[in-house]
C-alpha positions as protocol buffer text, in pm:
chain_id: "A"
residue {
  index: 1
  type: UNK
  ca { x: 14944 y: 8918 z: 12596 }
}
residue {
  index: 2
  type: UNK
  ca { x: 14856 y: 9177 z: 12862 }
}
residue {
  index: 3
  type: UNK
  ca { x: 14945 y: 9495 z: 12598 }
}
residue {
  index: 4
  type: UNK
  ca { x: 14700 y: 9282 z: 12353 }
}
residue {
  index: 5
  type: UNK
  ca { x: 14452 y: 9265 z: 12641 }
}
residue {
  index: 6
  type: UNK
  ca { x: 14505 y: 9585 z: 12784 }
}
residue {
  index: 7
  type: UNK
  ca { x: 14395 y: 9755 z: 12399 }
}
residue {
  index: 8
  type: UNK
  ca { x: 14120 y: 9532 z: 12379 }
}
residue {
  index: 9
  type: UNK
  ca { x: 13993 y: 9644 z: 12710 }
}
residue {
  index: 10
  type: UNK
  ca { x: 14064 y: 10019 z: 12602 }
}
residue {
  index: 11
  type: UNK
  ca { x: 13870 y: 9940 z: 12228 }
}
residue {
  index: 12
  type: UNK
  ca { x: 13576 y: 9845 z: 12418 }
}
residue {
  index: 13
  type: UNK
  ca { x: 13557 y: 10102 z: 12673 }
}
residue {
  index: 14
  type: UNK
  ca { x: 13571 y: 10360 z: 12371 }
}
residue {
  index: 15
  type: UNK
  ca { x: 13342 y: 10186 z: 12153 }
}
residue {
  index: 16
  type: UNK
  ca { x: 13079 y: 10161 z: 12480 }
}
residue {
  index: 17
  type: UNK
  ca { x: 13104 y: 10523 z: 12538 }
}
residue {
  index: 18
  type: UNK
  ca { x: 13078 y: 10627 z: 12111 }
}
residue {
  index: 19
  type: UNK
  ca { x: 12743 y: 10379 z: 12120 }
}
residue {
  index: 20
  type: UNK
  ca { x: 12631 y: 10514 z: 12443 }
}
residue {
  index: 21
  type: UNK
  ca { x: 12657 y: 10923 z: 12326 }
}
residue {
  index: 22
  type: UNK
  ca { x: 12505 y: 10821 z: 11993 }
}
residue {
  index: 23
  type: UNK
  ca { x: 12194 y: 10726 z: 12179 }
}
residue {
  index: 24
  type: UNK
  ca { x: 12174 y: 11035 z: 12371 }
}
residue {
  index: 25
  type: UNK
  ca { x: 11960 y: 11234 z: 12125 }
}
residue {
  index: 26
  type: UNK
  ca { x: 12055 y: 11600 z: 12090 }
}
residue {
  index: 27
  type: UNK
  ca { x: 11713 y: 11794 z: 12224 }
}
residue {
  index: 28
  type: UNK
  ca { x: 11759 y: 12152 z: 12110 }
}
residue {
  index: 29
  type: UNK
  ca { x: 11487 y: 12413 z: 12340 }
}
residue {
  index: 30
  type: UNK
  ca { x: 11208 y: 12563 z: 12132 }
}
residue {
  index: 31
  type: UNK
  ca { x: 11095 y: 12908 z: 12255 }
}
residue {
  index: 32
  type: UNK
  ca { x: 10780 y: 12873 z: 12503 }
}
residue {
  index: 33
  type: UNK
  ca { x: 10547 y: 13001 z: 12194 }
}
residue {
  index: 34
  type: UNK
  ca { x: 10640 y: 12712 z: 11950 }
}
residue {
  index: 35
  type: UNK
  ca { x: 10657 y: 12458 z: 12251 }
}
residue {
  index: 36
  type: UNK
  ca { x: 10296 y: 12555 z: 12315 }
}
residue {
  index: 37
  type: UNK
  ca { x: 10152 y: 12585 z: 11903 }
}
residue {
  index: 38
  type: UNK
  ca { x: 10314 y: 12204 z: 11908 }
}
residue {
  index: 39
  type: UNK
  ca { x: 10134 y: 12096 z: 12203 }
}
residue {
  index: 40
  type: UNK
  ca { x: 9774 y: 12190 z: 12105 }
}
residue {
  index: 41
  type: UNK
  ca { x: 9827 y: 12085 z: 11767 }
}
residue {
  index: 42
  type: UNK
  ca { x: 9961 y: 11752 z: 11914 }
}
residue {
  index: 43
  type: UNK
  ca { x: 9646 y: 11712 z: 12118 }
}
residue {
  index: 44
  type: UNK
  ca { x: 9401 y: 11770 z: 11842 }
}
residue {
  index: 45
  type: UNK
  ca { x: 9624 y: 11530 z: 11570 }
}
residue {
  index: 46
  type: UNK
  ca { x: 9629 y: 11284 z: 11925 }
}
residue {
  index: 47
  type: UNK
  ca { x: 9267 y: 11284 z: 11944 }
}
residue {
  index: 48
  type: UNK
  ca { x: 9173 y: 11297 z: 11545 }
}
residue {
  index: 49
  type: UNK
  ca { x: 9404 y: 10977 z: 11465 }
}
residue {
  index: 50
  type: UNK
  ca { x: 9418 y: 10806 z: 11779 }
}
residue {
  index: 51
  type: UNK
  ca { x: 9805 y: 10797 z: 11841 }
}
residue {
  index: 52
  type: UNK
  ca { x: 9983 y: 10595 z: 12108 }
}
residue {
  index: 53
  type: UNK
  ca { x: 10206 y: 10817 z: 12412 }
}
residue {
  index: 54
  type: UNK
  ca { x: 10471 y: 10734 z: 12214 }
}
residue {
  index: 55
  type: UNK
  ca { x: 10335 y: 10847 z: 11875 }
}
residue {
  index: 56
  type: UNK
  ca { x: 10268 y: 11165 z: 12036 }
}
residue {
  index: 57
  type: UNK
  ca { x: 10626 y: 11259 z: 12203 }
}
residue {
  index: 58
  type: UNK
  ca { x: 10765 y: 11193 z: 11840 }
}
residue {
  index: 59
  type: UNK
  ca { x: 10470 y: 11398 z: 11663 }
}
residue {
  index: 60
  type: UNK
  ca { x: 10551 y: 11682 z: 11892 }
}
residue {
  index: 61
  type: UNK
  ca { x: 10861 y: 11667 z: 11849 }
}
residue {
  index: 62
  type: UNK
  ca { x: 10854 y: 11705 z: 11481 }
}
residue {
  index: 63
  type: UNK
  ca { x: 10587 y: 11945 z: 11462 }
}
residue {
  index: 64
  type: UNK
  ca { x: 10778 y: 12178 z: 11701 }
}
residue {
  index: 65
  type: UNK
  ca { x: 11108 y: 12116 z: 11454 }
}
residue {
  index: 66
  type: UNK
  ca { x: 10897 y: 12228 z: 11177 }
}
residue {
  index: 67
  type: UNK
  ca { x: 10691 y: 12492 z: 11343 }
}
residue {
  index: 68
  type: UNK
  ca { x: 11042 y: 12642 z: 11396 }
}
residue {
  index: 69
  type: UNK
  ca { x: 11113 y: 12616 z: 11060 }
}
residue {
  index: 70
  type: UNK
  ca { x: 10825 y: 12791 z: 10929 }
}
residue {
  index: 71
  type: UNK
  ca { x: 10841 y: 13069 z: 11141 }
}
residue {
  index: 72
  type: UNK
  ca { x: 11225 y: 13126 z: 10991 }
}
residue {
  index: 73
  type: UNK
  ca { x: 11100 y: 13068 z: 10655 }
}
residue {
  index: 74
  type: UNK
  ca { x: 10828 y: 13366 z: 10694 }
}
residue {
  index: 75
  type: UNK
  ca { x: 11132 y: 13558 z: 10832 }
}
residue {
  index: 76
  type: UNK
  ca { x: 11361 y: 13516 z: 10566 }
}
residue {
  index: 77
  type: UNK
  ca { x: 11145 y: 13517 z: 10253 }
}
residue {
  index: 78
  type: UNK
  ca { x: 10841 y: 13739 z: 10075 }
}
residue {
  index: 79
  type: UNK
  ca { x: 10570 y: 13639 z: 9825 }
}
residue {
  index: 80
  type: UNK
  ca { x: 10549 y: 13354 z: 9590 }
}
residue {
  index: 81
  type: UNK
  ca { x: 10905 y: 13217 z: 9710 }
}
residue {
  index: 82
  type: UNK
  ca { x: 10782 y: 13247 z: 10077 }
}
residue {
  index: 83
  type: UNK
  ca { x: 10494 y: 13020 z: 9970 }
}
residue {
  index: 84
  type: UNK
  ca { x: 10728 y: 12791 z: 9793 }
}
residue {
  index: 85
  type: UNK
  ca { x: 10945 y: 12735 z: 10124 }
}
residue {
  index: 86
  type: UNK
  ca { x: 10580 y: 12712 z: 10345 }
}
residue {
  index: 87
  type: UNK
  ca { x: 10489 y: 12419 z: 10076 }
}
residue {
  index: 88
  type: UNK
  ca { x: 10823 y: 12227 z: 10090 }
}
residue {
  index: 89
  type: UNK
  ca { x: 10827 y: 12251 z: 10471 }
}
residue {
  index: 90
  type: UNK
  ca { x: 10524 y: 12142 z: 10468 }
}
residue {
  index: 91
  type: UNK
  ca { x: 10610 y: 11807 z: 10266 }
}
residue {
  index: 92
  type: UNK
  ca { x: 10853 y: 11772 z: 10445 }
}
residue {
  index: 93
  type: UNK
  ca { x: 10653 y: 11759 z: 10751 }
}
residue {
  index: 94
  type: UNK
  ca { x: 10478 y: 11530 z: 10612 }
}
residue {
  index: 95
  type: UNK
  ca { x: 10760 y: 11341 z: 10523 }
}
residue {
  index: 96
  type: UNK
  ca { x: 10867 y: 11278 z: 10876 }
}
residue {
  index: 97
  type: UNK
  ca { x: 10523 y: 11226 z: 11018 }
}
residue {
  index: 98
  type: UNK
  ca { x: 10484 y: 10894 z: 10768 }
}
residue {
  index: 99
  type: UNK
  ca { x: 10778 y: 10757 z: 10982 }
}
residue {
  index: 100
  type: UNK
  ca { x: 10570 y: 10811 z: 11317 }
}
residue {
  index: 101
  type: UNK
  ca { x: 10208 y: 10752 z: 11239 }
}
residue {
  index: 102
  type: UNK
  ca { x: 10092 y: 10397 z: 11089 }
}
residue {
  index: 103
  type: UNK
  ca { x: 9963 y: 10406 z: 10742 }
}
residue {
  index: 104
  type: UNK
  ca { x: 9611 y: 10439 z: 10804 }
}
residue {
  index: 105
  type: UNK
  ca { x: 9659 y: 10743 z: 11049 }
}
residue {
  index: 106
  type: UNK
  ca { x: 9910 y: 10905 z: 10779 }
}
residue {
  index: 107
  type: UNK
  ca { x: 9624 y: 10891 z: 10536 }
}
residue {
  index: 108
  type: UNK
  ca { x: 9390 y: 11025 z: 10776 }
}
residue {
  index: 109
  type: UNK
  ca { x: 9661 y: 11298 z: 10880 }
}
residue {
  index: 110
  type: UNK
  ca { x: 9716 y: 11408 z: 10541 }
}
residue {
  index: 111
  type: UNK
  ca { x: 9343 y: 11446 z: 10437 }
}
residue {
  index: 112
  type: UNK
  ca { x: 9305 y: 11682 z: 10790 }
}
residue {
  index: 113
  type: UNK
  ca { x: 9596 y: 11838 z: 10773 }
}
residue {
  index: 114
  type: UNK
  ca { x: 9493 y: 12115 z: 10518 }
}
residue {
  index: 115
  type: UNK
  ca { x: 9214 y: 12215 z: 10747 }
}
residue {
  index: 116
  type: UNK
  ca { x: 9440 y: 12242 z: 11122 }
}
residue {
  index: 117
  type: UNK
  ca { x: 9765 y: 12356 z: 10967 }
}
residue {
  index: 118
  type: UNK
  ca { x: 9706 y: 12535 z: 10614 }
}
residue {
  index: 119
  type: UNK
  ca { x: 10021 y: 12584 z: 10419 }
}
residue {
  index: 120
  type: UNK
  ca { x: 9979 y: 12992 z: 10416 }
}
residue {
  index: 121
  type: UNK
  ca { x: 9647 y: 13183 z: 10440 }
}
residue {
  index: 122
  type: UNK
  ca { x: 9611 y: 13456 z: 10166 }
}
residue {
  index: 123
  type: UNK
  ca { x: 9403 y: 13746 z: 10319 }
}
residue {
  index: 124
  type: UNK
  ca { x: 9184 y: 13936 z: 10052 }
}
residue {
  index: 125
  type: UNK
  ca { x: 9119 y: 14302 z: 10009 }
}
């Protein structure tokens, strides 16, 4: 009885601490210059589609995660496959925002978005 207790005891204790790390969420730092693009672009979504505090933290969050992946994607790639990458980032974006914003601000944020965060810009001759 007390070895059957005893591993019950220990099960817990483990299972507690698994369910306790998996709620810690894994923040990784931006650099200052993508931590800053996020913030004013959170502050003029915030203000365009009314969000909630909360709405915000998670916009910025995600706009930061993809404003870092842009920046590697303009690294790593040239031309029309560059643009490629830019587009699918930028659905995927897109993608995540639908799982902060309500479905009216979603529509709203995907009829502005083209204006405050352009896929490329193509400069003429």
């Amino acid at each position: 009885m007390k070895t059957m207790l005893r591993t019950l005891c220990i099960s817990v204790l483990i299972f507690a601490g698994v369910a306790a790390q998996a709620q810690i969420q894994y923040l990784e730092q931006k650099p200052a210059h993508i931590e800053k693009t996020a913030d004013s672009l959170t502050k003029i979504y915030s203000t365009k589609l009314g969000m909630t505090p909360k709405q915000d933290l998670l916009f910025k969050t995600n706009v930061a995660d993809y404003l870092l992946m842009r920046e590697q994607v303009a690294k790593a790639y040239t031309g029309n496959r560059k643009l490629d990458e830019l587009y699918k980032a930028s659905l995927e974006e897109s993608g995540a925002m639908s799982e902060v914003l309500t479905e009216y601000q979603f529509e709203l944020y995907e009829k502005i978005k083209p204006s405050i965060q352009p896929v490329a810009v193509v400069e003429k001759d």
